[in-house]
Backbone and ligand atoms as CSV (ligand in chain L), in Angstrom:
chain,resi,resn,atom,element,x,y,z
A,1,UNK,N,N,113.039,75.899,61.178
A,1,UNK,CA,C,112.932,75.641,62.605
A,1,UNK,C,C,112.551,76.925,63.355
A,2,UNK,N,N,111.458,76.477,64.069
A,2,UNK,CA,C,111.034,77.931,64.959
A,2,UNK,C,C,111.272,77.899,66.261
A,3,UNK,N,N,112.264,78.941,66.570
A,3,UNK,CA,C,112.343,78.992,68.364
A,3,UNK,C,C,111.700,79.707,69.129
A,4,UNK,N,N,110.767,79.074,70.207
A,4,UNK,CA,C,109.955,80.263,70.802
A,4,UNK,C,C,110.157,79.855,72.218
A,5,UNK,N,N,110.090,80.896,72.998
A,5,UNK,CA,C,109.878,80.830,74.361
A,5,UNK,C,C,108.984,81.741,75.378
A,6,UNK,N,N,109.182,81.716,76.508
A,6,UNK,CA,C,109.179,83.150,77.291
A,6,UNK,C,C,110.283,83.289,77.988
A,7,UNK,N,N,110.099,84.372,77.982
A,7,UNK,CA,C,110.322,85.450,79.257
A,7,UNK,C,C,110.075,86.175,80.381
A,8,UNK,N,N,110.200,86.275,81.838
A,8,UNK,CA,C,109.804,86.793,82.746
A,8,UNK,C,C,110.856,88.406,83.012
A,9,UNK,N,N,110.073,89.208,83.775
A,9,UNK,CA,C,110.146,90.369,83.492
A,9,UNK,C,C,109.751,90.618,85.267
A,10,UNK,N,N,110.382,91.302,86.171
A,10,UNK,CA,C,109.917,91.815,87.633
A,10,UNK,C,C,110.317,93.420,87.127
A,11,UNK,N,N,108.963,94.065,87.890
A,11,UNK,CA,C,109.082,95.668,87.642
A,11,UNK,C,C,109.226,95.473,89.298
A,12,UNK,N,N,109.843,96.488,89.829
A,12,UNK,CA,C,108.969,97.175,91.301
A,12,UNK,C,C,108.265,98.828,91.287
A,13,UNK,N,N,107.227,98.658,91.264
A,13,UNK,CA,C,106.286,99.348,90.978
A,13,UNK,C,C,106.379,100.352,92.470
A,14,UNK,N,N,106.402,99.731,93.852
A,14,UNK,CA,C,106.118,101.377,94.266
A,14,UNK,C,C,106.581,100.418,95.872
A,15,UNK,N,N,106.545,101.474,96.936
A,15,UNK,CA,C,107.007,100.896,98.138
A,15,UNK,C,C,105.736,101.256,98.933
A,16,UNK,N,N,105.497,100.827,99.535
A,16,UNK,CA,C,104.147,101.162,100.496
A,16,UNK,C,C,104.487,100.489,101.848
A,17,UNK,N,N,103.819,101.774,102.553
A,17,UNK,CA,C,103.416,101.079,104.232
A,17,UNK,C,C,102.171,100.452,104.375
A,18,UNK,N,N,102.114,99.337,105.009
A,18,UNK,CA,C,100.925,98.822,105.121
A,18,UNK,C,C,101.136,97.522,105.766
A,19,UNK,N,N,99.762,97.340,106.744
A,19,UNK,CA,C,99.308,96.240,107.639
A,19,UNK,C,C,99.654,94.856,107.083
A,20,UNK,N,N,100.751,94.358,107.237
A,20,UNK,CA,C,100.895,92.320,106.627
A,20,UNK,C,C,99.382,91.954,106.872
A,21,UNK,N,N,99.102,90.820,105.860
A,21,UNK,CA,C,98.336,90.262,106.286
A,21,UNK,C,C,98.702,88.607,106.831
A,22,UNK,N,N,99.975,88.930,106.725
A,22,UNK,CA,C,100.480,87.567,107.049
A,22,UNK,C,C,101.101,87.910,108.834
A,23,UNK,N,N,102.042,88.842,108.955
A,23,UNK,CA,C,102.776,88.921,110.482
A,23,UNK,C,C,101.788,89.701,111.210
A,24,UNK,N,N,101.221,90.732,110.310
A,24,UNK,CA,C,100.219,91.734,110.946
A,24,UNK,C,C,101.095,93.099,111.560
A,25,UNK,N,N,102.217,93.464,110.950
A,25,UNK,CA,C,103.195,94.275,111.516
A,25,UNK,C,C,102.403,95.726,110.398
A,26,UNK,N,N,103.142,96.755,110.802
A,26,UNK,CA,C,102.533,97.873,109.472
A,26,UNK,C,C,103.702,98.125,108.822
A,27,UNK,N,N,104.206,97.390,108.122
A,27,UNK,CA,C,105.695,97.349,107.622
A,27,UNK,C,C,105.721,97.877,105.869
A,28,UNK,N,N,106.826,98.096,105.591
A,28,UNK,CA,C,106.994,98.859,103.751
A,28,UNK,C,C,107.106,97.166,103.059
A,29,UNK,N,N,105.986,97.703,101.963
A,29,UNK,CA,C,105.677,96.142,101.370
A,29,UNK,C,C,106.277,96.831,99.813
A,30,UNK,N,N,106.560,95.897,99.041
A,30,UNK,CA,C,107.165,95.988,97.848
A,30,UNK,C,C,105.880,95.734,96.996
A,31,UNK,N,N,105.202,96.676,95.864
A,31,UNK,CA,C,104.276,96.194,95.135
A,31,UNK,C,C,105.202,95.784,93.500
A,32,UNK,N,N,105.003,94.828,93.268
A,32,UNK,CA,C,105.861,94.121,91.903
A,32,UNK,C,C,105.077,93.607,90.845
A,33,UNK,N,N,105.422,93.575,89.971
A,33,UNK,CA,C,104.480,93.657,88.844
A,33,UNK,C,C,105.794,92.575,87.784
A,34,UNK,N,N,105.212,91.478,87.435
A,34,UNK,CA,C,105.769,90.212,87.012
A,34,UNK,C,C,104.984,89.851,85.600
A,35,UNK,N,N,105.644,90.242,84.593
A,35,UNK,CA,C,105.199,89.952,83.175
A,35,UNK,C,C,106.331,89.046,82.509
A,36,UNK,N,N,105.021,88.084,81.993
A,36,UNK,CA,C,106.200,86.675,81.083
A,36,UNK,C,C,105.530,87.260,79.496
A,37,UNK,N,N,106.321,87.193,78.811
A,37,UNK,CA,C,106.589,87.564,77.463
A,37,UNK,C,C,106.899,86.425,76.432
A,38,UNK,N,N,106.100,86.354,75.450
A,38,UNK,CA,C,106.252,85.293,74.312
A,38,UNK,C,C,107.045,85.557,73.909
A,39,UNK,N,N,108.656,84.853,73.223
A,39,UNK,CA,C,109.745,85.714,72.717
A,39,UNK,C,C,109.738,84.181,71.398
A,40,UNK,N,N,109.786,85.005,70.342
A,40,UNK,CA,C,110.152,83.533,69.029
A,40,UNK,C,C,111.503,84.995,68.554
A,41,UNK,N,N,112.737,83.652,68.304
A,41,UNK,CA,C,113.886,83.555,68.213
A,41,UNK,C,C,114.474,84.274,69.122
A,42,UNK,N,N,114.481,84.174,70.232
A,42,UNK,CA,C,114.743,84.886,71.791
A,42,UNK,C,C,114.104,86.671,71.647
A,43,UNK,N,N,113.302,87.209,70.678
A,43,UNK,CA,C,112.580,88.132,70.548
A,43,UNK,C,C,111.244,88.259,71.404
A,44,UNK,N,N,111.178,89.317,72.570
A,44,UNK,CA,C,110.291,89.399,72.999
A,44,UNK,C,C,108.855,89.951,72.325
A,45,UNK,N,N,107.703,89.038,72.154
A,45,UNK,CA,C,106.953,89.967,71.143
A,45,UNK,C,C,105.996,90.310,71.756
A,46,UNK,N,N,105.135,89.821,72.534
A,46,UNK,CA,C,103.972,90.268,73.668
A,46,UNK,C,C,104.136,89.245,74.729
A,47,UNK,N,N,103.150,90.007,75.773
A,47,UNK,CA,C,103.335,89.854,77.069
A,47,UNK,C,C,101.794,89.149,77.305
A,48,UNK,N,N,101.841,87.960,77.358
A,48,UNK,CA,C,100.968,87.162,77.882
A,48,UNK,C,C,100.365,87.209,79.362
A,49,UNK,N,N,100.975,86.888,79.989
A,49,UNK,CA,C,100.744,87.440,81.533
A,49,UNK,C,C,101.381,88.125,82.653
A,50,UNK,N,N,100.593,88.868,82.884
A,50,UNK,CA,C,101.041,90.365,84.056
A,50,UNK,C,C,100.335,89.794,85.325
A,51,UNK,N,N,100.966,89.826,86.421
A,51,UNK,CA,C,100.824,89.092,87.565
A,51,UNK,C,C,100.939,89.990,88.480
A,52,UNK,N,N,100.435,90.774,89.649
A,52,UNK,CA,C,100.734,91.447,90.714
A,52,UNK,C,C,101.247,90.979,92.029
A,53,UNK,N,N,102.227,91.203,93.131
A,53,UNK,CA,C,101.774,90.556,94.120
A,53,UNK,C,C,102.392,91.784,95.603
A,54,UNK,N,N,102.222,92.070,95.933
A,54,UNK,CA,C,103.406,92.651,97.407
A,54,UNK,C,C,104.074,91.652,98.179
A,55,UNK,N,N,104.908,92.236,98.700
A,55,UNK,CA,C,105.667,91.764,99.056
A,55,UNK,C,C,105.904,92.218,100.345
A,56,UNK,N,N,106.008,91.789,101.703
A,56,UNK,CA,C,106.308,92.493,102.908
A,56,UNK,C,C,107.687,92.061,103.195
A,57,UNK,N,N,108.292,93.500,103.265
A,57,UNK,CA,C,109.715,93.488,103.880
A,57,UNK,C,C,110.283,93.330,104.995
A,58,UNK,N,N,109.123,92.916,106.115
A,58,UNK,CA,C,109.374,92.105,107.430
A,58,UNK,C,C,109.161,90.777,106.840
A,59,UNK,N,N,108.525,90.196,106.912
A,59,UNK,CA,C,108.176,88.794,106.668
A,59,UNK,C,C,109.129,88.130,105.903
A,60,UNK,N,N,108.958,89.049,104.582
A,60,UNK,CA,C,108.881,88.173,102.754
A,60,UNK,C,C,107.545,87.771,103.252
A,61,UNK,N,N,106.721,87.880,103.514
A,61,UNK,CA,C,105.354,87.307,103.237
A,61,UNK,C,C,104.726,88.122,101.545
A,62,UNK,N,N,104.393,86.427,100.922
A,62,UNK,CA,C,103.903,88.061,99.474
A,62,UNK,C,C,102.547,87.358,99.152
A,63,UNK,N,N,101.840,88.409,98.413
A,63,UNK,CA,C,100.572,87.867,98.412
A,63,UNK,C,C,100.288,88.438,96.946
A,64,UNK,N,N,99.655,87.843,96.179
A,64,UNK,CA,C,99.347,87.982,94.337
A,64,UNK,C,C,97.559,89.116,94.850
A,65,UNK,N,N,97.967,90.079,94.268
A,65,UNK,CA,C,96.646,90.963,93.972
A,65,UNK,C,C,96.333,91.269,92.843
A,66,UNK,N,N,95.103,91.180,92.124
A,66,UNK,CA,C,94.137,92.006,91.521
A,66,UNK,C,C,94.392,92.859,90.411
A,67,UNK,N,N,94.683,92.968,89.572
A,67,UNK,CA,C,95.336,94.593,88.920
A,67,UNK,C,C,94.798,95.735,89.442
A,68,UNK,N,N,93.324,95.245,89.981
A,68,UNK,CA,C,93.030,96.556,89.992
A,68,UNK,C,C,93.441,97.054,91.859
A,69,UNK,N,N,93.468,95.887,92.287
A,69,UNK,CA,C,94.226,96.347,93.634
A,69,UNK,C,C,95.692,97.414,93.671
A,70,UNK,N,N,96.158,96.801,92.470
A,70,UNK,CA,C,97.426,97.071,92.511
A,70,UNK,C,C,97.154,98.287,91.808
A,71,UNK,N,N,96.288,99.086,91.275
A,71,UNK,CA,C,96.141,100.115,90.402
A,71,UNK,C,C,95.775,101.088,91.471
A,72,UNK,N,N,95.076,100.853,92.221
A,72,UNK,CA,C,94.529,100.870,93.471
A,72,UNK,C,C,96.103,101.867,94.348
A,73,UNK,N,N,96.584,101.029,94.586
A,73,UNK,CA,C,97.921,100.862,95.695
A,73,UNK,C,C,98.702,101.676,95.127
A,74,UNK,N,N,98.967,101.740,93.661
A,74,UNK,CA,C,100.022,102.728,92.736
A,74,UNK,C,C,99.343,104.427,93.238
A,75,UNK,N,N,98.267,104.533,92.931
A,75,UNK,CA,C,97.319,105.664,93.143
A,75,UNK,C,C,97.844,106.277,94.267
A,76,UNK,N,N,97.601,105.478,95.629
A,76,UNK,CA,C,97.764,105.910,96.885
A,76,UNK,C,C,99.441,106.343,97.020
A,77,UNK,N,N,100.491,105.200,96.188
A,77,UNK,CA,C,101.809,105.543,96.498
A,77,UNK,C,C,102.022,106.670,95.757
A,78,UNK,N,N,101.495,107.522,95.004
A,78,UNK,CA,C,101.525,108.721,94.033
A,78,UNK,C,C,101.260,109.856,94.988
A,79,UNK,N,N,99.716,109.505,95.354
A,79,UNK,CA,C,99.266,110.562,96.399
A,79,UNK,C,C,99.842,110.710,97.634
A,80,UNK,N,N,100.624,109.938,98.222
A,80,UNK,CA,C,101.555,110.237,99.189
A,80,UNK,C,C,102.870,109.885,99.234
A,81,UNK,N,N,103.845,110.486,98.575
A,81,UNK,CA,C,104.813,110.527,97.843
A,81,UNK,C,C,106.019,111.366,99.114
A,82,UNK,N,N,105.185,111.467,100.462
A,82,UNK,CA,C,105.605,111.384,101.743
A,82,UNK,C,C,106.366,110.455,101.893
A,83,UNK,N,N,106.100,109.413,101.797
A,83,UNK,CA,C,106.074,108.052,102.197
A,83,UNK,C,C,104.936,108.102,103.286
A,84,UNK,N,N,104.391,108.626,103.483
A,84,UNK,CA,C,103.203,108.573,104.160
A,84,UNK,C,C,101.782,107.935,104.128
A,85,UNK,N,N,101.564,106.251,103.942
A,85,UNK,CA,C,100.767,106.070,103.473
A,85,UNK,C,C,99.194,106.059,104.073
A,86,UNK,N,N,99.153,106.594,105.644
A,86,UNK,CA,C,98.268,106.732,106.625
A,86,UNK,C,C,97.102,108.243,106.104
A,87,UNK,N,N,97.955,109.063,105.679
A,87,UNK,CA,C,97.584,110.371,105.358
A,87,UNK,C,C,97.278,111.173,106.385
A,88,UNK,N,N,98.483,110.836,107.158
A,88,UNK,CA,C,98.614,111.819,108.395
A,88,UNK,C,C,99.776,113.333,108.165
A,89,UNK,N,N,99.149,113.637,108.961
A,89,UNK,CA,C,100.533,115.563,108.406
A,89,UNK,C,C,101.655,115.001,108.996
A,90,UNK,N,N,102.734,115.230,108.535
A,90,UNK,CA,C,104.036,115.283,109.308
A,90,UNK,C,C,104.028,115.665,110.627
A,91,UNK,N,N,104.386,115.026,111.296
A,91,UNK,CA,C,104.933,115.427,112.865
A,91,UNK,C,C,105.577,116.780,112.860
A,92,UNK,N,N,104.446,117.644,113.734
A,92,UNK,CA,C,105.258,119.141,113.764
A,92,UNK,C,C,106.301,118.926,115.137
A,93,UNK,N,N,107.725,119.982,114.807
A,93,UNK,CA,C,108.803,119.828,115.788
A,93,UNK,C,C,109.708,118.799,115.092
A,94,UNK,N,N,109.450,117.831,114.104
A,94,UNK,CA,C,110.386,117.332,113.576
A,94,UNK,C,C,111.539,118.479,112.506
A,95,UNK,N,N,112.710,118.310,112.636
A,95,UNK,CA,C,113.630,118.708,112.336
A,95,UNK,C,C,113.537,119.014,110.717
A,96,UNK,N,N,112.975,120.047,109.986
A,96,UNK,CA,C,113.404,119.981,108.954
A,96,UNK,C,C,114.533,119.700,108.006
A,97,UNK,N,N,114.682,118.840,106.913
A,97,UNK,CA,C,115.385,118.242,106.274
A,97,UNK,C,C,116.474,119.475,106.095
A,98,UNK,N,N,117.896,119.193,106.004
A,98,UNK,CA,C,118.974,119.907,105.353
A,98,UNK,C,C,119.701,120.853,106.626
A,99,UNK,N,N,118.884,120.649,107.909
A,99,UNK,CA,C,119.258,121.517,108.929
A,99,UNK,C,C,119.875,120.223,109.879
A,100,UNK,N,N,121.001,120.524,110.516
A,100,UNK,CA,C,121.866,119.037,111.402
A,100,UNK,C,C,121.281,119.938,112.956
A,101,UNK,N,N,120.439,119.114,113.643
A,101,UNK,CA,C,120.906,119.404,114.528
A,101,UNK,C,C,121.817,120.003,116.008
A,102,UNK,N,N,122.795,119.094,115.123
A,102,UNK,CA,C,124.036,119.091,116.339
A,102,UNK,C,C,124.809,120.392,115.609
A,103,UNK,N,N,124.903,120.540,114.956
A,103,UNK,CA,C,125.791,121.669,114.237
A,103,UNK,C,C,125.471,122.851,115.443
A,104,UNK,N,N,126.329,123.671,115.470
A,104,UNK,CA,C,126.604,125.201,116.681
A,104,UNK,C,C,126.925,125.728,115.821
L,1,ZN,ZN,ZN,104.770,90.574,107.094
């Protein structure tokens, strides 16, 4: 007797700012990466399908992209590791990190 199934698998791959295309807000979208896996005798052995989609964290609006969109989107969340995904300089006069304000 042979038991086979799948398996599903959610990565979260990276956080990004960016324009909904659903609310239209410029809100941090979740990019997720969703692989189902052939498993015989509950053994995962390969991964049949890899699925992309974001996710907007105003909405939940999510939308399935491309790999290569999403290869795309990983790139940019690397290169601005700001969280900055505009590629604007930091706001000068903002308070550098580790210094309180209010402290005398
Ligand atoms: Zn949205």
């Amino acid at each position: 007797m042979i038991i086979f199934g799948t398996k599903g698998y959610l990565y979260q791959l990276a956080v990004l700012t960016m324009v909904c295309g659903w609310c239209g807000n410029p809100a941090a979208h979740t990019l997720r990466k969703r692989v189902t896996k052939f498993t015989l005798f509950f053994v995962p052995l390969f991964p049949f399908s890899t699925k992309y989609a974001t996710q907007c964290t105003f909405c939940g609006g999510e939308r399935q992209i491309p790999k290569e969109e999403a290869d795309l989107l990983l790139a940019q969340a690397a290169a601005g590791q700001d969280g900055n995904a505009y590629g604007q300089a930091p706001q000068p006069g903002v308070t550098p990190p580790g210094q309180n304000p209010y402290q005398r």
